[in-house]
N, C-alpha and C positions, 0 to 999 in steps of 0.2 A: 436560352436558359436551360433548356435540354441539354444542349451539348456542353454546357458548363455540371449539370448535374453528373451526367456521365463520365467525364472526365473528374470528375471527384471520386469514383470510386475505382480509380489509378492505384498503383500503390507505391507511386512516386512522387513523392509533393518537390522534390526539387528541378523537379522538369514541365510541372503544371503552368508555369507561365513562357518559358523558353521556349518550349517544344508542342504542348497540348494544345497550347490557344492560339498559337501561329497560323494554323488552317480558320482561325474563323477571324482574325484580324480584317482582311475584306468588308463582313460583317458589321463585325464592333464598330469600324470604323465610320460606315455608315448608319448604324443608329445614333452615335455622337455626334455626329457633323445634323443629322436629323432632327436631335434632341433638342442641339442649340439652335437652328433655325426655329423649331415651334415655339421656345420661348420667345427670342424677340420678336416673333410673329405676333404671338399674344399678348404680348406687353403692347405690342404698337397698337392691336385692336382695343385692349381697356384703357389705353392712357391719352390722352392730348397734352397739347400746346407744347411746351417747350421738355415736357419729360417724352414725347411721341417719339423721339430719335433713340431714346436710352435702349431699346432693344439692338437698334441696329449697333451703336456703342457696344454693347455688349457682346455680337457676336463678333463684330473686329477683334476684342480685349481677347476675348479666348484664343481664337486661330492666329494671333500673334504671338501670344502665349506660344502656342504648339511651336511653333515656325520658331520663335527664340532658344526653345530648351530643344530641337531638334537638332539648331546650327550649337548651341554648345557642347550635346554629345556626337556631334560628327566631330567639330575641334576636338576635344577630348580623344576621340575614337583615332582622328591621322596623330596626333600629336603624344598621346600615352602608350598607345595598346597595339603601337607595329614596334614590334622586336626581333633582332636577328635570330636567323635558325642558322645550321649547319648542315649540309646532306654530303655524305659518302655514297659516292658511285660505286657499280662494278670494277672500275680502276681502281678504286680507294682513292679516286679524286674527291677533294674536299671544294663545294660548292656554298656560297654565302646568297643568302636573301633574307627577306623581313617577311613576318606571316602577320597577320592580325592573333591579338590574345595569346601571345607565343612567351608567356610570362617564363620567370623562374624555372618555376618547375618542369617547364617543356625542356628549358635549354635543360639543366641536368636531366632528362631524360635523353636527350640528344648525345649527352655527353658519355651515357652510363651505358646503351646501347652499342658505341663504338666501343666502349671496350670490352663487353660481354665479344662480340663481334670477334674482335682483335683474339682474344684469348679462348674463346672455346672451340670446342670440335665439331665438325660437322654433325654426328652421332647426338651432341650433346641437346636436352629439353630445357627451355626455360619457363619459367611460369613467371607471371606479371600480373596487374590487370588490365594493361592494352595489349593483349599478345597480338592485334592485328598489325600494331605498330611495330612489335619489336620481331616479329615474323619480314615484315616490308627491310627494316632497318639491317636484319643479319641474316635474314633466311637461314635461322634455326625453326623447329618447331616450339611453338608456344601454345601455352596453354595458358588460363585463367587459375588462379589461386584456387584448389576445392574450401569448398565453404558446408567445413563439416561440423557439425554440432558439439564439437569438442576439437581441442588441438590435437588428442589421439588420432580421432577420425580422420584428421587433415592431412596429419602425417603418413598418416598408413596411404590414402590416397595419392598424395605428392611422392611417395616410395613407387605406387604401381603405377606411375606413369612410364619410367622413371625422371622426376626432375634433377637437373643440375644444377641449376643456379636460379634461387629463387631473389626476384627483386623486389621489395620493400621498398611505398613511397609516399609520400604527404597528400595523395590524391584527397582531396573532402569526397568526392563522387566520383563515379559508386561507391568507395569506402572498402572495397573487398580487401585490397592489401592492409589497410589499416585493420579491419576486424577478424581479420583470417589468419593472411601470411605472419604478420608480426608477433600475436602474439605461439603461435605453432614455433616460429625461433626461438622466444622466448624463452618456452615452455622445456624444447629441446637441443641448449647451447649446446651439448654435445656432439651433435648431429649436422651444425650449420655453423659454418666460420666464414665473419667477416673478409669477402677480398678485394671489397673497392666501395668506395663513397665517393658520390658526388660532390663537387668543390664547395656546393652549399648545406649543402646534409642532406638533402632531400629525398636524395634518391639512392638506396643500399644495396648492394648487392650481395648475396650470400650462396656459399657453396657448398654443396651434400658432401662430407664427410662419412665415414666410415658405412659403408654401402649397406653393411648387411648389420641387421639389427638382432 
């Protein structure tokens, strides 16, 4: 309960159950498997004759329970949520495999990163919100979206990097290109021209026109 208290004042409620209660799962796991024991322990001590068995009944019902919805998100898990990726080598050899959770929007990330790749200069900056990835991906420099309190601020920031092609994408989390990058284009069509979309829309690419403001 502590460490549930603590982790309440996170300032990420979408990673609270994925990420923060992961280290105590161990735990949780056995106060439940505990909790259900004491009940039909107690049930068998206040009850006789033919209701005497309902506890032990009752812990089978649960832990079959678990065991049923466990085997149908592993089904669900091999059978939904492995989807092809694509990796480009240093050859620009193109390599196929299946990732787990490698939904849509990965592949048009996969897709939009080859061609930032393909087309810019070594010299040139990217900003994204995975720049670990798309640094792995093109060994350009990346950088993350500045996340300035206005699209001025953004701008003036993505100028002193200097950025050159900034990616815009449907990420929910963290959200930076959605609440940063997009609207900063928005703000200044001028400044940033559309020069590739992914096949799905998802993932934009945009590139710093007229250098000097």
């Amino acid at each position: 309960m502590a460490s549930v208290a603590l982790l309440s004042l996170t300032p990420f409620p979408e990673q609270f159950v994925t990420r923060y209660l992961t280290p105590l799962l161990p735990f949780i796991a056995l106060f439940f498997f505990y909790t259900v024991a004491f009940i039909g322990e107690h049930w068998r001590r206040k009850n006789s004759g033919r209701w005497e068995n309902a506890g032990l009944t009752f812990r089978i019902l649960v832990i079959s329970l678990i065991f049923l919805l466990q085997g149908f998100a592993l089904i669900g898990t091999y059978g939904r949520s492995v989807q092809l990726t694509s990796y480009y080598d240093g050859s620009r050899e193109r390599t196929v495999h299946r990732l787990f959770f490698y939904d849509s929007l990965w592949q048009a990330f996969d897709t939009t990163l080859e061609w930032v790749r393909q087309h810019a200069e070594p010299q040139h900056v990217i900003s994204t919100g995975i720049p670990h990835l798309a640094y792995l991906r093109t060994k350009l420099k990346a950088v993350l979206p500045p996340m300035g309190i206005s699209t001025e601020q953004t701008q003036d920031l993505l100028d002193s990097v200097p950025v050159k092609y900034l990616l815009v994408d449907d990420l929910d989390y963290p959200g930076i290109s959605v609440r940063y990058a997009a609207p900063t284009v928005a703000t200044h069509p001028d400044l940033w021209k559309t020069v590739f979309v992914a096949p799905n829309g998802r993932v934009r690419v945009y590139e710093r026109m007229n250098e000097s403001r």
